[in-house]
C-alpha positions in Angstrom: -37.0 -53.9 247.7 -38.6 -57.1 246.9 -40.9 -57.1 249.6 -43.2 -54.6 247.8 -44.1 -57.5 245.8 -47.4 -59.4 246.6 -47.1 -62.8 246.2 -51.2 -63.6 245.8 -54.0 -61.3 245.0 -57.4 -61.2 245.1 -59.9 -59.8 242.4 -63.1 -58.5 242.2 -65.1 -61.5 242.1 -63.1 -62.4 245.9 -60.8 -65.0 244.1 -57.7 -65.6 245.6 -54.9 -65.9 242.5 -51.1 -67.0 243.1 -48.7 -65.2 241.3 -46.8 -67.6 238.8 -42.8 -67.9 240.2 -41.8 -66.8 236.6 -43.8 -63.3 237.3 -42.1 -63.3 241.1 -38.3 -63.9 239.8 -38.8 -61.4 236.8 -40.0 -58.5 238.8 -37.8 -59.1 241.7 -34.7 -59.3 239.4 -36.0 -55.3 238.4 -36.5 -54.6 241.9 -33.1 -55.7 243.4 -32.2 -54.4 247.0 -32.7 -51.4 248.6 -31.0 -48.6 246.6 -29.1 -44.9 248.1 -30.7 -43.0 250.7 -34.5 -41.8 250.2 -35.5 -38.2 250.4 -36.6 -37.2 254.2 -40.3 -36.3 254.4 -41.7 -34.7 257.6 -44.3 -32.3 258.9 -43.3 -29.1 259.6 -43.3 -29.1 263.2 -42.0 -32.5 262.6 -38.5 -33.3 264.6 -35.7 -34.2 261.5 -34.7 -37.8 261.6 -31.1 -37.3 262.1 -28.9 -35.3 265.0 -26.9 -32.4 263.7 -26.4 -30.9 260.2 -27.8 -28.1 258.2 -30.6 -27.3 256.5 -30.0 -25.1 252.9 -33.6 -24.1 252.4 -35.2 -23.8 248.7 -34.7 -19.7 249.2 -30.8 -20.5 250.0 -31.2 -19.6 253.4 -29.2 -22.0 255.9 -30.0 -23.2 259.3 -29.1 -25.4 261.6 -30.6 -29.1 261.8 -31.1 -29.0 265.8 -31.9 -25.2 266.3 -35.8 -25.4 267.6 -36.4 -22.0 265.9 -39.7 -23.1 264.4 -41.6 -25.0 262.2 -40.0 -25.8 259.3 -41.0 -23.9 256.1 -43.1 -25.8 253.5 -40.9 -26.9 250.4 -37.7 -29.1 248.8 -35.0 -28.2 251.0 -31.3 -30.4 251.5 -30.5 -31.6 254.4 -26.2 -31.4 255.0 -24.8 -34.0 257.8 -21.8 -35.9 258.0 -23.3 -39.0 256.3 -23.8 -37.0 253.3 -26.6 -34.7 251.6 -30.2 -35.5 251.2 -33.5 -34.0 250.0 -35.6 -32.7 252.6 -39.4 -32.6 251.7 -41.8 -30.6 254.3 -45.2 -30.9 253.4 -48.7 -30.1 255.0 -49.6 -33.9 254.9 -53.4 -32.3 253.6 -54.4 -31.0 250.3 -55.7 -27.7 249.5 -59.7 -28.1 250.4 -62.7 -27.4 248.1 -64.6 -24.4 248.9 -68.1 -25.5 249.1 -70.1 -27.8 247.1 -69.6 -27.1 243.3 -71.3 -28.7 240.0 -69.9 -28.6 236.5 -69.2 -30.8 233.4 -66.9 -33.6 232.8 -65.9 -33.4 228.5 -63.5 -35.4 226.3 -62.3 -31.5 224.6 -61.1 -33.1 221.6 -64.9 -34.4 221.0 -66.4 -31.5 221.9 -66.6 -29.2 218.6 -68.1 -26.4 217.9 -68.6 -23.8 214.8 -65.1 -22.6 214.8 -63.3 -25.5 215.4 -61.2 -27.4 213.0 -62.2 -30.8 213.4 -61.7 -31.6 217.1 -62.4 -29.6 220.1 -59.4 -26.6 221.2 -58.4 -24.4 223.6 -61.0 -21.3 222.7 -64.1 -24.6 222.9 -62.5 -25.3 226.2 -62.7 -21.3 227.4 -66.5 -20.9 225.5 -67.8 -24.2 227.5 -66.0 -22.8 230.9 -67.9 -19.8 230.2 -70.9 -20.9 229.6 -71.1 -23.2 232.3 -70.3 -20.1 234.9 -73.8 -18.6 233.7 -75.7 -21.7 234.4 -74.1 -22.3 237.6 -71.4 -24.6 236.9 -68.3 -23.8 238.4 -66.2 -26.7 237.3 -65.1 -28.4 233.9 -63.4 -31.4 233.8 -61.4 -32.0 231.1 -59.1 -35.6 229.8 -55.5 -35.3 229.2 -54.7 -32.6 226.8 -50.8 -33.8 227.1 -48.0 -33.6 224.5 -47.6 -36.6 222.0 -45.7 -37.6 219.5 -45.8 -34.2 216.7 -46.2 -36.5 214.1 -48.4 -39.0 212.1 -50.3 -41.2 212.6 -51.4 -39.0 216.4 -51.7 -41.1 219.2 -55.4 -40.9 219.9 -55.7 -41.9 224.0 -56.0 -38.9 225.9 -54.6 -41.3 228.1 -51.2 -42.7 226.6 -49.6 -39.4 226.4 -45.8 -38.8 225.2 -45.3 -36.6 228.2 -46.8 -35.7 231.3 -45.3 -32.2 231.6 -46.3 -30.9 228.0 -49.4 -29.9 225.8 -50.5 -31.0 222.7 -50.4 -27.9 220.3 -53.2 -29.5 218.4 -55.5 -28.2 221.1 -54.7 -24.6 219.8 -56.8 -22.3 217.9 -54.5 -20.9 215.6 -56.7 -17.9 214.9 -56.2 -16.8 218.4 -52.1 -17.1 217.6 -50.0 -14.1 217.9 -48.9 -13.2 214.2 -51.9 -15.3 212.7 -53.1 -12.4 211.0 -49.2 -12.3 209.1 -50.1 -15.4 207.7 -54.1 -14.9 206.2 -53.9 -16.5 203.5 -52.6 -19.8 204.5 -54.7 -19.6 207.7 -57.6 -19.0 206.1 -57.1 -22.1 203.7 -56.3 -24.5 206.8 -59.4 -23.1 208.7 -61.8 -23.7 205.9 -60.2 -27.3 205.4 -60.2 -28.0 209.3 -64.3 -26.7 209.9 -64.8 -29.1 207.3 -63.7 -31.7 208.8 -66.6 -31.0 211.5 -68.9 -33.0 209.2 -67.3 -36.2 210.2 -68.3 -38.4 213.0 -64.8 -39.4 213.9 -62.0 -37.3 215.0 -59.4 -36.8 212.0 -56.9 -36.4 214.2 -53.9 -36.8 211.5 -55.7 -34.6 209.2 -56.2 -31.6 212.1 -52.6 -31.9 213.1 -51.5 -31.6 209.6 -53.7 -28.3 209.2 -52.5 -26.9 212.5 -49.0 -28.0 212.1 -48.7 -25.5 208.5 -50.7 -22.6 209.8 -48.0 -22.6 213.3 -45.1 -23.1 210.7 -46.0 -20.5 208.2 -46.9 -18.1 211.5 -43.3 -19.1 212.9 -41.2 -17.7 209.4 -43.4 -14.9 209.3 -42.9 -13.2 212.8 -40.7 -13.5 215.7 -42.1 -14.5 218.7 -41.4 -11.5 220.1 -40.5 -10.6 224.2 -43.3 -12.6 226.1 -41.7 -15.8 224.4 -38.1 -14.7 225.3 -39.0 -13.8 229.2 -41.1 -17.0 229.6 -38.4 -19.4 228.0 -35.8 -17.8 230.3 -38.2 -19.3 233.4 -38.1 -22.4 232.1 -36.1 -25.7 233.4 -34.3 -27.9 230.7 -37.3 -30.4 230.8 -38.3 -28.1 227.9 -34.8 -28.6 226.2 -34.8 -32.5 226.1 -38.9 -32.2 225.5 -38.3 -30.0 222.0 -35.6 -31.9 221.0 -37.2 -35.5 221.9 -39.7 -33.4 219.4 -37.2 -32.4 217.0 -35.7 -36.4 217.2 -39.3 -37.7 216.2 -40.0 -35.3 213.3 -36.6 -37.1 212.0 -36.8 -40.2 213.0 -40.4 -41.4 214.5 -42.1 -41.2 217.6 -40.5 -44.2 219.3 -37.3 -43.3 220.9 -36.3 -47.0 221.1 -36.3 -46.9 217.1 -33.6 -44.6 217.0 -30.2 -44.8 216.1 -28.2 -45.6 219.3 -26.4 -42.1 219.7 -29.5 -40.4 220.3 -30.8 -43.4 222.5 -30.1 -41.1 225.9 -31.0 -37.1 225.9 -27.0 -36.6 227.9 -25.2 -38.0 224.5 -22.7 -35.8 222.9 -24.8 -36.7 219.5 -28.1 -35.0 221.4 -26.5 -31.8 222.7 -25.2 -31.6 218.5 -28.6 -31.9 217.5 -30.0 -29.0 219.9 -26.9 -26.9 218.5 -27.5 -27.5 215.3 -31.2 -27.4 214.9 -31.7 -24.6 217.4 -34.7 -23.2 215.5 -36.3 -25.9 215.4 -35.9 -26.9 218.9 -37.2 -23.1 219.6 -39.9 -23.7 217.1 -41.1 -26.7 219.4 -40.8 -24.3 222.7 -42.6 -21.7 221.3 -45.5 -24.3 220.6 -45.9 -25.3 224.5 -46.0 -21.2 225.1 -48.5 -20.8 223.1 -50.5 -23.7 224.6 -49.4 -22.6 228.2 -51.0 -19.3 227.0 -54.1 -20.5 225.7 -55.1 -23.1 228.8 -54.6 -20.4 231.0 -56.9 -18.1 229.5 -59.4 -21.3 229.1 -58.9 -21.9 233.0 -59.4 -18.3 234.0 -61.9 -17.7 236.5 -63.4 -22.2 236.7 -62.1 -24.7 238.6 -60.5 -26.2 235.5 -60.0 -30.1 237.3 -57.0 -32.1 234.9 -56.7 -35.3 234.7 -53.4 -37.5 235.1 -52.9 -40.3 233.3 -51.3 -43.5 235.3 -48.4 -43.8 232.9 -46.5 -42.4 229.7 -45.8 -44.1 226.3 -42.6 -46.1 226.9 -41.8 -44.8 223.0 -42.2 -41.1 224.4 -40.3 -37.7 225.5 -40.4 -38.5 229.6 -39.3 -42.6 228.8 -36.1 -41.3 226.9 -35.5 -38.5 229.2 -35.9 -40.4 232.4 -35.3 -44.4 230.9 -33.2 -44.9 233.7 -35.5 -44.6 236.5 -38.4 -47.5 234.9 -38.9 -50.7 234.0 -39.0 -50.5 230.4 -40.2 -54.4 230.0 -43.1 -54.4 232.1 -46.4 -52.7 231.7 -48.9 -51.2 234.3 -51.9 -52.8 234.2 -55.0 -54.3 236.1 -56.3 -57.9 236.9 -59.7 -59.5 235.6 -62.4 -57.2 237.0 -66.4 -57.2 236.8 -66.4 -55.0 233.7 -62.7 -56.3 232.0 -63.2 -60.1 232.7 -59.4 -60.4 230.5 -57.8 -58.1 232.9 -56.3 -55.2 231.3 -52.6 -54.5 229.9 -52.0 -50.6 229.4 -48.4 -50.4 227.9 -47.5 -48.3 230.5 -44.0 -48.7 231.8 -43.8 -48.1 235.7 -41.1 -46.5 237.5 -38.7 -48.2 240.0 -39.4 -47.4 243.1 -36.1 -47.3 244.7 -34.8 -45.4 241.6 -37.9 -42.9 242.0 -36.6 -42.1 245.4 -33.2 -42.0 244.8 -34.2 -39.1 242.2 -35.3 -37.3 245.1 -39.0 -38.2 243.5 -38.1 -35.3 241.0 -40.2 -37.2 238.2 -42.9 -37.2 240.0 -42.9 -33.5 241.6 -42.2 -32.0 237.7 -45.3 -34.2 236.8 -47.8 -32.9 239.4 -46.6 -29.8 239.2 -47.1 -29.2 235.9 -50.4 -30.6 236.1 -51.3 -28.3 238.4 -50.0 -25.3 236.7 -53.2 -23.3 236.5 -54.3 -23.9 239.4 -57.9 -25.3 239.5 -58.0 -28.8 240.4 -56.6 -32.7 239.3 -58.0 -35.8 239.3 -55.3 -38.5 240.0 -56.5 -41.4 237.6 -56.2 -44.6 239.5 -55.1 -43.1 242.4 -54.7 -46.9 244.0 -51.0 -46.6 242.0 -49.5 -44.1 244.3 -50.3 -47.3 246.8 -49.7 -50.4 244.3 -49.5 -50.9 240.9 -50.1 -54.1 239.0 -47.0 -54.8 236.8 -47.4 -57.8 234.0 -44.3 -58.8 232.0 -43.9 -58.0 228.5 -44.8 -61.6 227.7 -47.4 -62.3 230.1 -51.4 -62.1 230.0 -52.3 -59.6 232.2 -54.1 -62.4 235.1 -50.2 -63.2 235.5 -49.1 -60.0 237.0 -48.3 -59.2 240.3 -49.0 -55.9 242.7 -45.7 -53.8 243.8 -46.3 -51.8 246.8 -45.1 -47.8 246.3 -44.4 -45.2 248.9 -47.6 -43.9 249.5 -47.2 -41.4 252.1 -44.5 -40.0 250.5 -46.2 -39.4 247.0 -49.5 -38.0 248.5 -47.1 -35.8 250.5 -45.8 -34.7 247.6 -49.2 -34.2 246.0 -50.3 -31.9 249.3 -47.4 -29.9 249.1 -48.4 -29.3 245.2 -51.9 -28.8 246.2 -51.3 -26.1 248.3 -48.9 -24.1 246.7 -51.3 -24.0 243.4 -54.3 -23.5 245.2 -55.8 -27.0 243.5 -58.2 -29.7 245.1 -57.3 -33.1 244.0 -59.6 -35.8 243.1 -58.7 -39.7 243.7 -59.7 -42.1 241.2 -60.2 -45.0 243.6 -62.5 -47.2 241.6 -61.8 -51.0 241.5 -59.9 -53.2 244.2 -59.2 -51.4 247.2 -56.9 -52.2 249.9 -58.3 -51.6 253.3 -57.3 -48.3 254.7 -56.8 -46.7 251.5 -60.2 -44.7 251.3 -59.5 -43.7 255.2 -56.3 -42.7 254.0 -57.5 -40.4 250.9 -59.7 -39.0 253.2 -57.6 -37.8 256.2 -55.6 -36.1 253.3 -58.1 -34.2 251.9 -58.2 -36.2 248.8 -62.1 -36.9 247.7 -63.1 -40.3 246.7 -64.6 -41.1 243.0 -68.1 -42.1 243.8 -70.3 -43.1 240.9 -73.5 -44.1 240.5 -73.0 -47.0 238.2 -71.2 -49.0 241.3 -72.8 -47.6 244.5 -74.5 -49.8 246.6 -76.2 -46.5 248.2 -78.8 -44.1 247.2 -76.2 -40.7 246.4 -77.7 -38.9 249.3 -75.5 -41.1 251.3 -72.1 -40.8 249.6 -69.6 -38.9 251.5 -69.3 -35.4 251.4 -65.4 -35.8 251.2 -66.4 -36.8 247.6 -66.8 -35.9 244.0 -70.5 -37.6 242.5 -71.0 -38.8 239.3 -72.8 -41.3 236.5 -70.0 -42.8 234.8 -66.8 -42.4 233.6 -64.8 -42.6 230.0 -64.7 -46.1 230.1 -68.1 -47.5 231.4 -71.4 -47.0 229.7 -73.2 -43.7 229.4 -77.0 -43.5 230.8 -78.3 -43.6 226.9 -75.9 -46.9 226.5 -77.1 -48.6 229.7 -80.7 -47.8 229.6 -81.1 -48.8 225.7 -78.9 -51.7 226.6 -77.0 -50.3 223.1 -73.6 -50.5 225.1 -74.4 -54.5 225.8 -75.1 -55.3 222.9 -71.6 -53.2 221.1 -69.6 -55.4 223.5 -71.4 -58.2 222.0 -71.0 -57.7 218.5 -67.2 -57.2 219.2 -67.0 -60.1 220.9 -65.5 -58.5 224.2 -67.1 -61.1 226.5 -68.9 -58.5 228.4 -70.3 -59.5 232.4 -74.2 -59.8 231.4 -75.5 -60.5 234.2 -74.0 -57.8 236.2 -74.4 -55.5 233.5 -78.4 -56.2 233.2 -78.9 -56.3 237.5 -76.9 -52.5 237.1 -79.7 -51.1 234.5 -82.7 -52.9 237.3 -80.8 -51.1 239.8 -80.9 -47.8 238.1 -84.8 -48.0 236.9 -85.5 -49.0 240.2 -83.4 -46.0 241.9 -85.2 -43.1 239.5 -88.6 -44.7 239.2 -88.7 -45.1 235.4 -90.6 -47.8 233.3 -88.1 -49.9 231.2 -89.8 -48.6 228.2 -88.7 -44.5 229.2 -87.1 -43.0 226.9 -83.9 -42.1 227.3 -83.5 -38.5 227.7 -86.1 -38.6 231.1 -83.7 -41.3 232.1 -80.8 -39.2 231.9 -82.8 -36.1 233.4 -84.0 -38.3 236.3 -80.7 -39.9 237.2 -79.1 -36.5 237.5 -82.0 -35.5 239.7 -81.0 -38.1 241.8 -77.5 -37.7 241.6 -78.0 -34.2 242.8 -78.9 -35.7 245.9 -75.5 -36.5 246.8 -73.5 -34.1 249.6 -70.8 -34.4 247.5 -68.7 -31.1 247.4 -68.2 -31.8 244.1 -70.7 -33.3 241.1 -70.2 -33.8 237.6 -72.5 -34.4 234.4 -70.2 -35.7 231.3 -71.5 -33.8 228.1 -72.4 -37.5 226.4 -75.1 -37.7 228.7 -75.9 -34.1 228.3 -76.3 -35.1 224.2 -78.1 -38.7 225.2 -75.2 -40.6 223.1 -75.4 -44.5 223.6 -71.6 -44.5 222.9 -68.9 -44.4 225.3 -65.5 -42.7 224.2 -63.4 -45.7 225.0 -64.2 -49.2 225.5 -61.2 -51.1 227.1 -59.5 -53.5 225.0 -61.0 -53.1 221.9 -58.8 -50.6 220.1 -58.2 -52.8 217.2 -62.1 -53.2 216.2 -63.6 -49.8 217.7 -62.8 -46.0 217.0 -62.0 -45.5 220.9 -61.4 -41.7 221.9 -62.3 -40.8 217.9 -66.3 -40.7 218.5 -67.4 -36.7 218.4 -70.0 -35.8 220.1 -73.2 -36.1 217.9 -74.0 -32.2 218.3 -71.9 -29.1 218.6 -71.0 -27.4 221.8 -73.5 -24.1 221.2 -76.6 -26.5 220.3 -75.8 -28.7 223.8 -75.3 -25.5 226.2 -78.6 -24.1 224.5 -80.8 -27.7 225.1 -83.5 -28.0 227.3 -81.8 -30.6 228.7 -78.8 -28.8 230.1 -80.9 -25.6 232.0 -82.8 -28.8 233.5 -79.5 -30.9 234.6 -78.3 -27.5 236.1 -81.7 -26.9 237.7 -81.2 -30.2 239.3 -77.6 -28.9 240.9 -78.3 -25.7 241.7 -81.3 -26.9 243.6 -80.7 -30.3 244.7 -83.1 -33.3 244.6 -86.6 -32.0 246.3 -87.6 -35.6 247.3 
């Protein structure tokens, strides 16, 4: 296995770096040698790998290995030889394709409040937005992480560090639309007047909402049984849940960092754990009946969009899928990125990768529980740095993040994986393949069906002619919006917090822009943010989005990398409320633009 690691890199600026030796003997000391056998992969009219055996297909239905009796069926099968048993995977190689071109909005949901909401965006904003968007045309919403975190306090405010990968976050729920809310009126109604409240701030409360939420669901929870729904879907469930409600149950105990613990609850197969599920079992249901209830509520929001997810790179090392799958990563490295254009520290995300040998020798089940759930409803996902499923940077604990090193991951069997998800849900999948890319790796996306993450801030090219194999947009979370670049307010933020932003390229980007829409310097903001999206409508893209913090002209982008400590990153609300956006001017113009395309 330790020749996936790269000895040199190069960054954006064309720099060749050398890896220090202390990075190369750490990360080859995780790595090791090759481990058991990997999981077979193949097409379905694919010849098997091996001579003789039996296939036990995922319906229990056996056949011979050598038969010729057809294509394989498309699923997780085992494959039974001599040598011993092995996952089979048979996969389309291709994910399910968009239908047409398609426009919509891009939203941080916790930012996006409106009248009703307590504080933060939820799950009812999330179906009122999706609705609204279908009558001006917008088929699509794309949403950030709504994942589980830790269901206590202080709340973990990335979108983009989550606790799990397989779970909501119940403080996304609108606990009016709870069965058996109206059982509990009084203190309902007392919560909901304290959480609209909160609406007045500019910053996300997020302690104070979960706090609300959390006595409303636990008053709701003694008041009325769940009732039969509950019962049926909790019998469909897979003991992920288990170990994810009682990693919950642990934390309400004993804190959100599983590491923290005391050591006989360090490993969700101790004795001490399967005690704790015994002899807290309401509580462990009480956490269970929290992810139904958000199941049922993001499916009711997705309902009749293409609701587009996005998946986070990595998990908290502190959180439920580190403890319940410890074994498989390397718990004293972090994910990260090297010195870039727009991050000229590099980046260090705290992210703990998995081992790749240990991955496969799982059968990659990590990794299919984690895209499956994220496409549970359908819709679509966005892969967030898709460039991991082909390397990932790792940086030691104790190193700066220029000292890392890439590790080279099965690619073809994740995206294989990813297809095979794809298809069975029905969802078009999104790469995010901004930054360094290796050669191939677009060509690669592209045969698969996967579209490529063009955006206007690094284009070279006019948008009308980006691929069509391709999802258009302005900017992203973590670069400036149109209101922040044109005013130059984003430059000078960086400034003031002393994040050593790339001047020079971020001042040629703005003459680039004024010179691509035909605006004066001295425009105004809002007719730069309606003429950019005129242009952007250009693109044959098949998909386009608009993020809502252009829609409201902010100068503020929700997260500015690296400077959690000094900024309110993923706290900032949007400066007006959902119904005054969809009602603007401004939006029926950026939908005019879409629906009609750019005339010139």
């Amino acid at each position: 296995m330790t020749d996936r690691i790269e000895t040199t890199y190069t960054d954006t600026f064309g720099n060749p770096h050398q890896v220090p030796e202390s990075t190369l003997d750490r990360l080859r000391a995780l790595l090791g040698e090759d481990g058991p056998a990997r999981p077979i992969v193949v097409r379905p009219d694919e010849p098997l790998p091996v001579s003789g055996g039996e296939v036990e297909l995922e319906t229990g239905e056996r056949l011979m290995a050598e038969d010729g009796s057809g294509p394989l069926p498309l699923g997780y099968h085992r494959l039974h030889t001599d040598a011993g048993e092995r996952r089979l995977i048979v996969s389309p190689g291709w994910c399910h394709p968009p239908e047409g071109r398609r426009w919509g909005w891009s939203t941080q949901l916790y930012a996006t409040r409106s009248h009703h909401s307590w504080g933060m965006g939820d799950f009812a904003d999330l179906s009122h937005l999706a609705r609204r968007s279908r009558e001006m045309g917008a088929e699509v919403v794309l949403i950030n992480p709504l994942l589980a975190v830790s269901p206590t306090v202080p709340q973990q405010p990335s979108p983009y560090y989550p606790a799990s990968r397989r779970f909501l976050n119940p403080i996304y729920l609108r606990i009016e639309e709870v069965p058996g809310a109206e059982t509990a009126a009084g203190v309902v109604g007392r919560a909901a007047r304290a959480g609209r409240a909160l609406n007045r701030a500019d910053l996300i409360e997020r302690d104070e909402v979960w706090q609300l939420k959390l006595e409303a669901l636990e008053e709701i929870w003694s008041r009325r049984p769940p009732g039969e729904d509950f019962e049926r879907w909790l019998q469909d469930q897979d003991a992920g849940l288990v170990d994810f409600a009682a990693w919950s149950v642990l934390a309400e105990e004993h804190g959100g960092d599983w590491r923290t613990w005391p050591s006989e609850f360090s490993h969700p197969d101790t004795a001490s754990v399967a005690r704790l599920i015994d002899g807290h079992g309401e509580r462990v249901r009480f956490h269970q009946w929290l992810q139904w209830l958000s199941r049922r509520q993001f499916e009711t929001a997705a309902a009749g969009t293409t609701l587009v997810q996005d998946l986070p790179i990595g998990f908290d090392p502190g959180g439920a899928d580190a403890w319940a799958w410890q074994d498989l990563l390397a718990l004293d490295v972090s994910i990260g990125a090297p010195p870039d254009e727009f991050n000229t520290r590099g980046q260090k995300w705290g992210l703990p990768p998995f081992l790749p040998d240990r991955l496969a020798a799982a059968g990659y089940e990590p990794f299919i529980q984690t895209i499956r759930a994220s496409m549970a409803e359908g819709g679509g996902l966005r892969i967030d740095h898709v460039l991991g499923l082909f390397r990932q940077f790792w940086i030691p604990d104790e190193a700066p993040p220029s000292a890392g090193a890439y590790v080279r991951f099965p690619a073809r069997e994740l995206l294989d994986i990813v297809a095979l998800e794809s298809v069975r849900a029905g969802a078009i999948v999104i790469g995010e393949d901004l930054g360094t890319v290796p050669p191939g790796v677009r060509e690669e996306l592209a045969r698969r069906r996967i579209l490529s993450y063009r955006l206007l801030w690094f284009e070279d090219t006019p948008p009308a002619d980006w691929p069509e194999l391709s999802m258009a947009a302005i900017t992203t979370h973590d670069l400036p919006t149109v209101a922040g670049l044109w005013t130059g307010a984003d430059l000078a933020e960086q400034k003031a917090l002393d994040m050593h932003p790339n001047e020079e390229s971020t001042l040629r980007m703005r003459d680039r822009i004024a010179a691509l829409i035909g605006l004066d310097e001295s425009a105004e903001a809002e007719s730069a943010v309606r003429s950019v999206h005129q242009r952007l409508s250009a693109a044959p893209s098949l998909l386009a989005c608009a993020t809502l913090e252009d829609l409201a002209v902010s100068e503020l982008r929700p997260n500015l990398p690296g400077a959690d400590a000094v900024r309110p990153n993923w706290r900032l609300a949007l400066p007006r409320s959902l119904e005054e956006l969809l009602t603007d001017p401004l939006a029926a113009d950026i939908a005019g633009a879409f629906d009609h395309g750019d005339p010139r």
